[in-house]
GUZAVEX-628727 format. One record per residue (C-alpha): x, y, z; residue number from 1; residue in one letter. Coordinates in nm, 3 decimals. Example, Ala and Ser with C-alpha at 12.3 -4.5 7.8 and 13.67 -1.06 7.14 Angstrom:
<tivos>
+---------+---------+---------+-----+-----+
:      px :      py :      pz :   n : res :
+---------+---------+---------+-----+-----+
:   1.230 :  -0.450 :   0.780 :   1 :   A :
:   1.367 :  -0.106 :   0.714 :   2 :   S :
+---------+---------+---------+-----+-----+
</tivos>
This chain:
<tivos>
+---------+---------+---------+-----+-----+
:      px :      py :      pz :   n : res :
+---------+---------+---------+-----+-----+
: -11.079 :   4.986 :  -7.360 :   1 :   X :
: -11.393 :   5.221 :  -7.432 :   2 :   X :
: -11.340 :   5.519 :  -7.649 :   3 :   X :
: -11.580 :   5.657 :  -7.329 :   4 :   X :
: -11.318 :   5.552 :  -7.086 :   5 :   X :
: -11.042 :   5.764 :  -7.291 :   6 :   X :
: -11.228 :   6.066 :  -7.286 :   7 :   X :
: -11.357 :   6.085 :  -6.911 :   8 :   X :
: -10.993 :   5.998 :  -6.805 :   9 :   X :
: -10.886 :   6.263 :  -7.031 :  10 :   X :
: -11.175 :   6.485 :  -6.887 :  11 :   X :
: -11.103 :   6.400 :  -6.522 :  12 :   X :
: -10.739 :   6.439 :  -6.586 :  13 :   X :
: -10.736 :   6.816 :  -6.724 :  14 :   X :
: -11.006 :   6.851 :  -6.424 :  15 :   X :
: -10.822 :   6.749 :  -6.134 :  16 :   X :
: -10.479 :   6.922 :  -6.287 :  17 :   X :
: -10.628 :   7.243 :  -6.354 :  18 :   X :
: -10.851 :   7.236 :  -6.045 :  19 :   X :
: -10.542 :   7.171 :  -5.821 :  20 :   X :
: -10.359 :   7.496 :  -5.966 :  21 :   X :
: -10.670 :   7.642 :  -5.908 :  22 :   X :
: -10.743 :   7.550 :  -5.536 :  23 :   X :
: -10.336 :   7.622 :  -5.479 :  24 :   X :
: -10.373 :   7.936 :  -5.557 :  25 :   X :
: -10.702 :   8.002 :  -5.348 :  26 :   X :
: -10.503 :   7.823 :  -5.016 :  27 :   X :
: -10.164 :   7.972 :  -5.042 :  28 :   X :
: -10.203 :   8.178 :  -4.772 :  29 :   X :
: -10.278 :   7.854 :  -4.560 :  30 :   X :
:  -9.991 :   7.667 :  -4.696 :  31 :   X :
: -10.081 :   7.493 :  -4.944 :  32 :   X :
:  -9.932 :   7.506 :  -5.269 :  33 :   X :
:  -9.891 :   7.216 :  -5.481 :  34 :   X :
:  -9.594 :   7.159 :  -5.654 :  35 :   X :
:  -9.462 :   6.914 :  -5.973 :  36 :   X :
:  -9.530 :   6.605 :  -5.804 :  37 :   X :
:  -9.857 :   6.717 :  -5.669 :  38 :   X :
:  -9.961 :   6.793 :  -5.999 :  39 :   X :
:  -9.889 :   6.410 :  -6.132 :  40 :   X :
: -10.043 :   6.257 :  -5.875 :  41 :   X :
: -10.329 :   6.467 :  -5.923 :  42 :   X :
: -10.345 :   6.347 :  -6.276 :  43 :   X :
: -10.249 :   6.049 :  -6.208 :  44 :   X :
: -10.604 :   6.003 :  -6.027 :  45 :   X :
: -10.788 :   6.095 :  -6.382 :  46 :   X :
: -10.512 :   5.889 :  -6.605 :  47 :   X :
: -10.618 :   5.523 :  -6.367 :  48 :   X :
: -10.954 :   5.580 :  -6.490 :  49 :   X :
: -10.851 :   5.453 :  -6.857 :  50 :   X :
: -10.879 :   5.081 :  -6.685 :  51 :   X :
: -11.171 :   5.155 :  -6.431 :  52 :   X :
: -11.419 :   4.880 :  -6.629 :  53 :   X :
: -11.163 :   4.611 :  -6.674 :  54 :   X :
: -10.968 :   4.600 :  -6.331 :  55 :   X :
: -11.246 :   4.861 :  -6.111 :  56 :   X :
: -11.057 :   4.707 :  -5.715 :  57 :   X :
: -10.662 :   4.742 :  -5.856 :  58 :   X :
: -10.832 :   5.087 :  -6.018 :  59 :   X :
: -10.905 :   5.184 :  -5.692 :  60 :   X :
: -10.681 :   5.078 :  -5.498 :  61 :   X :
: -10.418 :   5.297 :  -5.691 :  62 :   X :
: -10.649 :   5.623 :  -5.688 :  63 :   X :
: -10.705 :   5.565 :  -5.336 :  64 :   X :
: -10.284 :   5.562 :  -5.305 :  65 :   X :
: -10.243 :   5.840 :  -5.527 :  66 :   X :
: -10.524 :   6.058 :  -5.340 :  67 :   X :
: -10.400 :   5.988 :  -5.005 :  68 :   X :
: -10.059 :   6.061 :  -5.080 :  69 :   X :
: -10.160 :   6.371 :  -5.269 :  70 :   X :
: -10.352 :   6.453 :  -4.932 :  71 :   X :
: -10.067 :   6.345 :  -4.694 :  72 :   X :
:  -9.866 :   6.617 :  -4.890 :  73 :   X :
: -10.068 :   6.915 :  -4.744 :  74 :   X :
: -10.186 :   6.962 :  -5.145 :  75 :   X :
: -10.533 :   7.075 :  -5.148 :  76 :   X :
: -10.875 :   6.978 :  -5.143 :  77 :   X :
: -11.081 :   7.007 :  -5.471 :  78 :   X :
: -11.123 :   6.860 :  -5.805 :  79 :   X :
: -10.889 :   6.548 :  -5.751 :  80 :   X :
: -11.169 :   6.382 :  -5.578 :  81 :   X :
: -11.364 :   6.347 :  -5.903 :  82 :   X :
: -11.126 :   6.063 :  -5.995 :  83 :   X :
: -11.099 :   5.852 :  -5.703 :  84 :   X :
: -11.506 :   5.914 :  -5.630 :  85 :   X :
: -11.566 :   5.760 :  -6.029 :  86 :   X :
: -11.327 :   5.496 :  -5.917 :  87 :   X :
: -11.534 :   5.381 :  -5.582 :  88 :   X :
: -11.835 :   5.399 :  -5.823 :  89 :   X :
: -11.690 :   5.181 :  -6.056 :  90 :   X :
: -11.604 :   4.956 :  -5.774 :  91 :   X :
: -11.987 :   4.975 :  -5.654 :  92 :   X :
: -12.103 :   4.910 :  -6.024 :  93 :   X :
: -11.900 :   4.634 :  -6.150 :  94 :   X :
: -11.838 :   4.413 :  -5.847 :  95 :   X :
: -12.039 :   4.198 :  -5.594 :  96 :   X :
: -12.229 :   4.448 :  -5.293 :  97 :   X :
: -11.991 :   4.257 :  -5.043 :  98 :   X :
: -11.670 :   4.321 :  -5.230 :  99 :   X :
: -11.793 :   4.670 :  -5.264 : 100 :   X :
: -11.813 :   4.718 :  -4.937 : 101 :   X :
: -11.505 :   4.603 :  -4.844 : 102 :   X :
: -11.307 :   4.750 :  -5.063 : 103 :   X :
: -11.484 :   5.077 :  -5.065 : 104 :   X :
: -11.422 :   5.076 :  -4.668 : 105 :   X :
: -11.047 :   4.996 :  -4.639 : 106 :   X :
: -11.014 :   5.305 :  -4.876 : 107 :   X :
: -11.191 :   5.476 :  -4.649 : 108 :   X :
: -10.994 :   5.372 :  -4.403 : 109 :   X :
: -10.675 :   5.502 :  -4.587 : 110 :   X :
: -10.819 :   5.797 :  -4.688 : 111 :   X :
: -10.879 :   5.927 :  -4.356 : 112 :   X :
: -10.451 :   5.909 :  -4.291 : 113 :   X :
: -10.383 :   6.221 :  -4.459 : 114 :   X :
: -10.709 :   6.419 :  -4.189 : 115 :   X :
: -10.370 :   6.344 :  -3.945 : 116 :   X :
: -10.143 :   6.578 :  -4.172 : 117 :   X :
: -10.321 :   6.829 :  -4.407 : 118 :   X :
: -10.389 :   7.124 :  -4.239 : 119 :   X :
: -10.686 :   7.244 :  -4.514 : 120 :   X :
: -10.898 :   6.955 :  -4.339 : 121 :   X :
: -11.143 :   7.010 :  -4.087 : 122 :   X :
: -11.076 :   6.968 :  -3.755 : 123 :   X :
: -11.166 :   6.678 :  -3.519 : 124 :   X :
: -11.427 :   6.442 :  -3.622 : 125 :   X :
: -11.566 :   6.734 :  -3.893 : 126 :   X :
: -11.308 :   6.601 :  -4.105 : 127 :   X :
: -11.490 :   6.293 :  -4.164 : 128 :   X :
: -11.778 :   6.422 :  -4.392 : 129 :   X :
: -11.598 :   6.519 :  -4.673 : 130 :   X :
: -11.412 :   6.164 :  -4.645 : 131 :   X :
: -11.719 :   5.962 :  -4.613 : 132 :   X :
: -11.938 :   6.159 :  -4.920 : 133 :   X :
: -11.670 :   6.121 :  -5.147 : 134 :   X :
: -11.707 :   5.755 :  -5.042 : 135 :   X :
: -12.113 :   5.670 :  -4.992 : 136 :   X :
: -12.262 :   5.874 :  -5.226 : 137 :   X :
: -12.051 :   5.754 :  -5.550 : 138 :   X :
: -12.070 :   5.328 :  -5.408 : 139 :   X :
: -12.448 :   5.361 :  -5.363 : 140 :   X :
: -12.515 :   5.496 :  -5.701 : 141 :   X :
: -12.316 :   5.255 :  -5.853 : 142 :   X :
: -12.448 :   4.923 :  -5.660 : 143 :   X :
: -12.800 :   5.118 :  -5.751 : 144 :   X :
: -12.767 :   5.114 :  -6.083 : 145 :   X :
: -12.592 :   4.757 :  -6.102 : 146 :   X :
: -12.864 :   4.614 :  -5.906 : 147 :   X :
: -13.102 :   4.784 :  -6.167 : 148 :   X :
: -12.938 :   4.638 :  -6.419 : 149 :   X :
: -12.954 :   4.337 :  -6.304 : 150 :   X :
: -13.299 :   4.364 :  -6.268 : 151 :   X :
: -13.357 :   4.443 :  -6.606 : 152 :   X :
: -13.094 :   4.113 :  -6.753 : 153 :   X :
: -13.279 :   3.899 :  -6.538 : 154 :   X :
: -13.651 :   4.027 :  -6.678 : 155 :   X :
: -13.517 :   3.997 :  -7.031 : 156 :   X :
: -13.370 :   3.681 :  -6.983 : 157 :   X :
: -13.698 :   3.564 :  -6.821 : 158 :   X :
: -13.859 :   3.662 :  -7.112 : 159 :   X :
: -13.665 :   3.475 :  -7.315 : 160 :   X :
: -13.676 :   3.128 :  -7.138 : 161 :   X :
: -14.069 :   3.204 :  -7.124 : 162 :   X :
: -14.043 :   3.252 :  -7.500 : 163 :   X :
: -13.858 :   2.935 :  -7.527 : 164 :   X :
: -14.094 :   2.787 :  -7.311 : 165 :   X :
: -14.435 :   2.885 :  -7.549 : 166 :   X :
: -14.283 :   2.750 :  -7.858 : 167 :   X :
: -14.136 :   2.436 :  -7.669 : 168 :   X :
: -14.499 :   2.405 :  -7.556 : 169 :   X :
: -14.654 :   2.471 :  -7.941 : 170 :   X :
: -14.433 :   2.259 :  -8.112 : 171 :   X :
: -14.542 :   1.994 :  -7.853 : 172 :   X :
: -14.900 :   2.068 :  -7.928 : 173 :   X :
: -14.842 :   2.034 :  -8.292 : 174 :   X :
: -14.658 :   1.702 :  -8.268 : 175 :   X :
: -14.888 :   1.552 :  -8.075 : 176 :   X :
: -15.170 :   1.684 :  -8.263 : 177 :   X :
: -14.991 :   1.515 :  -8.594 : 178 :   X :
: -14.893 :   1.198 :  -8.446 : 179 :   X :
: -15.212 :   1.120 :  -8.241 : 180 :   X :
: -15.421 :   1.191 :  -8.555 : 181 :   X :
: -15.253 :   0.953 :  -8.736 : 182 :   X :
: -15.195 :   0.710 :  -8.483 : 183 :   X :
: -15.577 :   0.665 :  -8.391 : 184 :   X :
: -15.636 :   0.659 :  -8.777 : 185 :   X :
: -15.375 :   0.354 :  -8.868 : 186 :   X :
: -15.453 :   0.208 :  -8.510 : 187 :   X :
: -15.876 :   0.208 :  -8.652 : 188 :   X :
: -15.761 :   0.069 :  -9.042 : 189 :   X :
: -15.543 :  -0.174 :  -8.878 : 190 :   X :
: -15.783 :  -0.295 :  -8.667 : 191 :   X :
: -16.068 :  -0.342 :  -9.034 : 192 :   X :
: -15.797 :  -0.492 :  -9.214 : 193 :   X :
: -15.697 :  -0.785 :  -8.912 : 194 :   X :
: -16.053 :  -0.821 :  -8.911 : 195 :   X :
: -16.134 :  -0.896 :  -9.277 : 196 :   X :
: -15.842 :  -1.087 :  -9.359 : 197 :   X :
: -15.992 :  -1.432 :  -9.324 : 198 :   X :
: -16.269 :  -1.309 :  -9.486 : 199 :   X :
: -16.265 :  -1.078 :  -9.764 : 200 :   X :
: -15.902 :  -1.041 :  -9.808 : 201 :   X :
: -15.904 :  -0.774 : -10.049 : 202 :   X :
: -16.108 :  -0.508 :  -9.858 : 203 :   X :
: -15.772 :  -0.610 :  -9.626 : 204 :   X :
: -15.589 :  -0.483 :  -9.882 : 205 :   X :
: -15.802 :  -0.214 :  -9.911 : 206 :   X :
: -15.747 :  -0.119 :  -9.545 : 207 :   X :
: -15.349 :  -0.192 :  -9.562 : 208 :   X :
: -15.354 :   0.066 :  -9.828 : 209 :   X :
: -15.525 :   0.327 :  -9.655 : 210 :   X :
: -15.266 :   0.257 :  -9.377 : 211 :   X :
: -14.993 :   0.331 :  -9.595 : 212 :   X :
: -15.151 :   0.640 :  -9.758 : 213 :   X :
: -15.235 :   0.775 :  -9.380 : 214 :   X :
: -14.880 :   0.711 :  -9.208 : 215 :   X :
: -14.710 :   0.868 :  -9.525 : 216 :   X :
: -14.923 :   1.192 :  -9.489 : 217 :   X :
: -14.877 :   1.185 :  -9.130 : 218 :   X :
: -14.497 :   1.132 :  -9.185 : 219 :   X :
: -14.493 :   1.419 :  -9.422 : 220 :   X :
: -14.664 :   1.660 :  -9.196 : 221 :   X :
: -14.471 :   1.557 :  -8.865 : 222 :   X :
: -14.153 :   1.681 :  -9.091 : 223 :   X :
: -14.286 :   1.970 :  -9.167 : 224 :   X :
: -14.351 :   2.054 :  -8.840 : 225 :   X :
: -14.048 :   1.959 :  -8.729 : 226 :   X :
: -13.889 :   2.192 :  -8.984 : 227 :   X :
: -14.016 :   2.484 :  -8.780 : 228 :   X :
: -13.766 :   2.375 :  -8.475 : 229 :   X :
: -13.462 :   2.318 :  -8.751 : 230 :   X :
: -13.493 :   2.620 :  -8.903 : 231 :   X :
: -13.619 :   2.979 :  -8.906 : 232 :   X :
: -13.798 :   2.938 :  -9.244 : 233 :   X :
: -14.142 :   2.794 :  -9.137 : 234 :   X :
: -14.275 :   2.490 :  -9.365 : 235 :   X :
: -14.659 :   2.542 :  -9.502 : 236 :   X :
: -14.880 :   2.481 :  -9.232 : 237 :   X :
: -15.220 :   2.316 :  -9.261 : 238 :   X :
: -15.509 :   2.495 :  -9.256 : 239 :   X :
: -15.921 :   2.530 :  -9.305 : 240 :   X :
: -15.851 :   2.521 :  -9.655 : 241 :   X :
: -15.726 :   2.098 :  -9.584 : 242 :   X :
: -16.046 :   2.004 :  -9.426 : 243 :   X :
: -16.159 :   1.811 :  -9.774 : 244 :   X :
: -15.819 :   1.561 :  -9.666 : 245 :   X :
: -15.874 :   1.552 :  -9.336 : 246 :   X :
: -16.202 :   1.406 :  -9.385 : 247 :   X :
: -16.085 :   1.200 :  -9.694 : 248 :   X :
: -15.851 :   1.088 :  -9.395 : 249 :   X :
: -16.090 :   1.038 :  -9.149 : 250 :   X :
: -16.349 :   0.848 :  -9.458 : 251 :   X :
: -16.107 :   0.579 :  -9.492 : 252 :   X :
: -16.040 :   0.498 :  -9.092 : 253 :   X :
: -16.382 :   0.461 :  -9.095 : 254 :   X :
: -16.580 :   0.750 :  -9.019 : 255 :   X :
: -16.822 :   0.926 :  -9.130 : 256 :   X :
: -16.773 :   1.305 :  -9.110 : 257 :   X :
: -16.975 :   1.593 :  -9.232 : 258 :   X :
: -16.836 :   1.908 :  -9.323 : 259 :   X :
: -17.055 :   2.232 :  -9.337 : 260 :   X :
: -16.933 :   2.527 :  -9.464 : 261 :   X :
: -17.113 :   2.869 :  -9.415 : 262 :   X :
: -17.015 :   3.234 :  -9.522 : 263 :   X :
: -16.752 :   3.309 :  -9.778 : 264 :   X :
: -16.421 :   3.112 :  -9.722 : 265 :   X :
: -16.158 :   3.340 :  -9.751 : 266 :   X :
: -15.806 :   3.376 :  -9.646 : 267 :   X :
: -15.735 :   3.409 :  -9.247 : 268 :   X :
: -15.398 :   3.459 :  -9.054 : 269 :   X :
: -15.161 :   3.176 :  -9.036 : 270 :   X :
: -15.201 :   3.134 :  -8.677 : 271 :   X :
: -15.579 :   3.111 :  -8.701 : 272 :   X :
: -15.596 :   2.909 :  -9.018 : 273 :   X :
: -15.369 :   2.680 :  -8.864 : 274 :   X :
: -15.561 :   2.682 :  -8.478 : 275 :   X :
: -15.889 :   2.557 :  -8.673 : 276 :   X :
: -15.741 :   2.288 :  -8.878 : 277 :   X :
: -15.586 :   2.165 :  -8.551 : 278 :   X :
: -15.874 :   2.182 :  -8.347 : 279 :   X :
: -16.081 :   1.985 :  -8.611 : 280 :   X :
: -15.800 :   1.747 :  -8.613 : 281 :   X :
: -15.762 :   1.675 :  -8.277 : 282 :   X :
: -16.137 :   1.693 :  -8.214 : 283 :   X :
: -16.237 :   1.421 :  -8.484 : 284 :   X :
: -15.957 :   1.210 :  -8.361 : 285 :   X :
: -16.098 :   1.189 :  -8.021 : 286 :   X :
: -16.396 :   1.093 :  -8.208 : 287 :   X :
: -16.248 :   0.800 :  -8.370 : 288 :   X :
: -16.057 :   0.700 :  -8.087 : 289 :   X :
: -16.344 :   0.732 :  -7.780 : 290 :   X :
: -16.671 :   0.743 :  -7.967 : 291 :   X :
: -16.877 :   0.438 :  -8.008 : 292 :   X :
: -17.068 :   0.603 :  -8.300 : 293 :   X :
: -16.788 :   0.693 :  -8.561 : 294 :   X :
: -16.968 :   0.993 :  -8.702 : 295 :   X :
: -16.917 :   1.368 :  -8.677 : 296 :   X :
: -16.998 :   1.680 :  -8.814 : 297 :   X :
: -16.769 :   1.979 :  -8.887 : 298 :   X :
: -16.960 :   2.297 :  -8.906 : 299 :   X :
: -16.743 :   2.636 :  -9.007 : 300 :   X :
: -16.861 :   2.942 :  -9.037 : 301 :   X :
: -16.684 :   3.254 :  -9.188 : 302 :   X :
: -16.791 :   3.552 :  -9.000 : 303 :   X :
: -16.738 :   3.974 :  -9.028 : 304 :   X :
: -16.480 :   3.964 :  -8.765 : 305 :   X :
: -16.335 :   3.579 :  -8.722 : 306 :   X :
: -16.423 :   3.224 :  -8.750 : 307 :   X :
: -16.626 :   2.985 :  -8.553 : 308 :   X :
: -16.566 :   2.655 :  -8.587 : 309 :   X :
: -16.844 :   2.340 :  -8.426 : 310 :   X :
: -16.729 :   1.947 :  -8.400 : 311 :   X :
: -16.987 :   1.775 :  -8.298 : 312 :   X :
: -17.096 :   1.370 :  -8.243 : 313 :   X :
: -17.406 :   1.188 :  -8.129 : 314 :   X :
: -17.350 :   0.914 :  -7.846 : 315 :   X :
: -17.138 :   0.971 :  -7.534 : 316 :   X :
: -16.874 :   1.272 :  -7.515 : 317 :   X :
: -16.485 :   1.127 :  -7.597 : 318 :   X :
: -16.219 :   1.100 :  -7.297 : 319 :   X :
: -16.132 :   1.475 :  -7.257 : 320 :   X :
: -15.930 :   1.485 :  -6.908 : 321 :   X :
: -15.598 :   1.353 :  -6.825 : 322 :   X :
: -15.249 :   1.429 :  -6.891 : 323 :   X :
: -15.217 :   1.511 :  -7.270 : 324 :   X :
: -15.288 :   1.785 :  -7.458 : 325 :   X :
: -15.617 :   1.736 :  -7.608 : 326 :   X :
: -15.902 :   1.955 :  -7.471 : 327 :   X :
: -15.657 :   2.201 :  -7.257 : 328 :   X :
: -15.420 :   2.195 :  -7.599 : 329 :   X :
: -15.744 :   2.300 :  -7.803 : 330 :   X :
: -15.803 :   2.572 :  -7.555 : 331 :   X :
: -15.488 :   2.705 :  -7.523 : 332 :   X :
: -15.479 :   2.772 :  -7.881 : 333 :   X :
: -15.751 :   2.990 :  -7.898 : 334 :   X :
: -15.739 :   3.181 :  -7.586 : 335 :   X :
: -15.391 :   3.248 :  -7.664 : 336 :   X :
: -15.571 :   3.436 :  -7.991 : 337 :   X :
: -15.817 :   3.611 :  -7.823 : 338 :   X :
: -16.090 :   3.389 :  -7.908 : 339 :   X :
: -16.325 :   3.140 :  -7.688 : 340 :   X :
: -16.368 :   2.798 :  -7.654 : 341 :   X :
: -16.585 :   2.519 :  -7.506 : 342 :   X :
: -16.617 :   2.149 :  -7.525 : 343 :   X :
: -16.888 :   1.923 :  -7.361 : 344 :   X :
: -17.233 :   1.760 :  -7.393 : 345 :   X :
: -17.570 :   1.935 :  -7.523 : 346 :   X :
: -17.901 :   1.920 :  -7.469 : 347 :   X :
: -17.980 :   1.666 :  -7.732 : 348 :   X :
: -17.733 :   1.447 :  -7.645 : 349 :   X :
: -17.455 :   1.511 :  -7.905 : 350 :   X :
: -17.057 :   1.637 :  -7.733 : 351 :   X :
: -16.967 :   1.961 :  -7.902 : 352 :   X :
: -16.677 :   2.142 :  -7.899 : 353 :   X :
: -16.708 :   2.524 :  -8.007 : 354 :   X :
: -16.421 :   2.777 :  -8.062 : 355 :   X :
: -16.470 :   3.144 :  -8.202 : 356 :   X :
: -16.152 :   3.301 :  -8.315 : 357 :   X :
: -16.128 :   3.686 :  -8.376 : 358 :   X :
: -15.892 :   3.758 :  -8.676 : 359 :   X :
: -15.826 :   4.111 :  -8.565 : 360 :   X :
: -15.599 :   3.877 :  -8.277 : 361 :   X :
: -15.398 :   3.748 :  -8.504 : 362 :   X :
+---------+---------+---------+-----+-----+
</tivos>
């Protein structure tokens, strides 16, 4: 029970009490004077409101009783409506439209008894209005503002699965950003060292080691991606800043990649420092994996207001449809910061992809 719900039935109770004596005293030359027991049922009306939000039909159904009998006495109109019109509006807020109805008609329906006995009501069918406000008006306003709401529950819970959604989606993007890099990198060294194993066994061993070194470091950073679904402290991303690894990476799968750095390197916002490194990442792996010519060339340049960031590679363009993340991950990212992005051939016959990220997006 609300400390709300105490005062308003405290409120309605003094109300419909006080306004009885009142009207009593305004209709006694009619008749109409209300006595002891019209007096508790009056309050009675205000003192049912203390359970409106937790039982709002039995709620009503005993201010409708206590109403209609107060009516069926010849006791007056006035304030003791207040109760029984919060109770049809609690009915209208806090239950289905359909059980609303329903309920909100029968007491109607009940009401209308005492228009047989109480000579204070209007004659014939004039009688009815009062009735049917006290009824309408108070169950439209509450199924108004329940369907409202409603409305506004089901946006913010729409927002959340959307929410959910996004970072189901990043995490996604991250994992198989991670895991394909590596992949394509152990698949490439695996590939040398079966090749020279016959023959020059220990650049094999080379290559096995280089395996090792590759799915450890892919293993560390799949964890610490991971760590972001786990918990709420976020594990250090990668960023620009890992580019000397990545190609270290990239040197010992066998490629041959180029990194150019222009302007000052300075520090960027998380979500952009991390959005280049991955776009490098996944664009050099498509590279090793759908190139014929294993060779690249990273170009970054630290702008006024963001970063642009170049891949490119002589020879055909790699595999950049179908149904994983790659080119539609890489421009997700950066849309989703504001920036631009393109990927496809040139005029010299090199496959480029481009992306400018604003920092002022971040």
């Amino acid at each position: 029970m609300k400390v709300s719900d105490v005062v308003l039935a405290f409120a309605v109770t003094v109300v419909s009490v006080g306004g009885s004596i009142g009207a009593s005293r305004m209709f006694t030359g009619a008749g109409q004077h209300v006595d002891g027991f019209g007096l508790a049922l009056a309050a009675g009306c205000g003192a049912v409101l203390l359970v409106r939000r937790r039982w709002p039909l039995p709620t009503l159904a005993v201010s409708t009783t206590l109403i209609t009998t107060y009516l069926l006495l010849n006791n007056p109109y006035g304030p003791v409506f207040l109760g029984y019109a919060i109770a049809v509006y609690t009915v209208g807020r806090y239950e289905p439209f359909r059980t609303a109805v329903l309920a909100s008609g029968i007491s109607l329906v009940v009401l209308l008894t005492h228009l047989l006995t109480n000579r204070g009501a209007f004659p014939d069918l004039y009688g009815l209005i009062p009735a049917i406000g006290w009824v309408l008006v108070p169950l439209a306003l509450g199924v108004i503002i329940r369907t409202n709401r409603e409305s506004v529950e089901q946006a913010r819970a729409e927002a959340v699965r959307q929410r959910v959604a996004d970072e189901r989606l990043r995490v996604a993007q991250e994992v198989h950003d991670v895991v394909g890099h590596g992949l394509a990198a152990i698949k490439m060294q695996a590939d040398i060292a079966l090749h020279l194993l016959t023959k020059k066994p220990e650049q094999a061993e080379i290559a096995l080691t280089a395996i090792s070194q590759t799915s450890e470091a892919a293993l560390d950073e799949l964890r610490a991606t991971l760590t972001v679904v786990r918990s709420a402290d976020r594990a250090p991303a990668p960023g620009l800043h890992n580019l000397a690894e990545l190609q270290d990476r990239m040197s010992k799968a066998g490629m041959q990649v180029q990194v150019d750095v222009r302007g000052e390197s300075r520090h960027l916002p998380a979500a952009v420092d991390l959005a280049g490194y991955r776009i490098v990442q996944e664009s050099l792996t498509n590279v090793l994996k759908h190139s014929e010519v294993k060779r690249a060339t990273v170009n970054v340049s630290y702008e006024d207001d963001g970063v642009v960031i170049a891949i490119s590679n002589p020879a055909s363009a790699p595999v950049t449809s179908g149904g994983g993340f790659g080119i539609p991950g890489m421009r997700e990212r950066v849309t989703s910061l504001g920036g631009s992005f393109s990927a496809g051939p040139t005029g010299d016959g090199r496959f480029e992809v481009r992306a400018s990220i604003p920092v002022e997006a971040s």
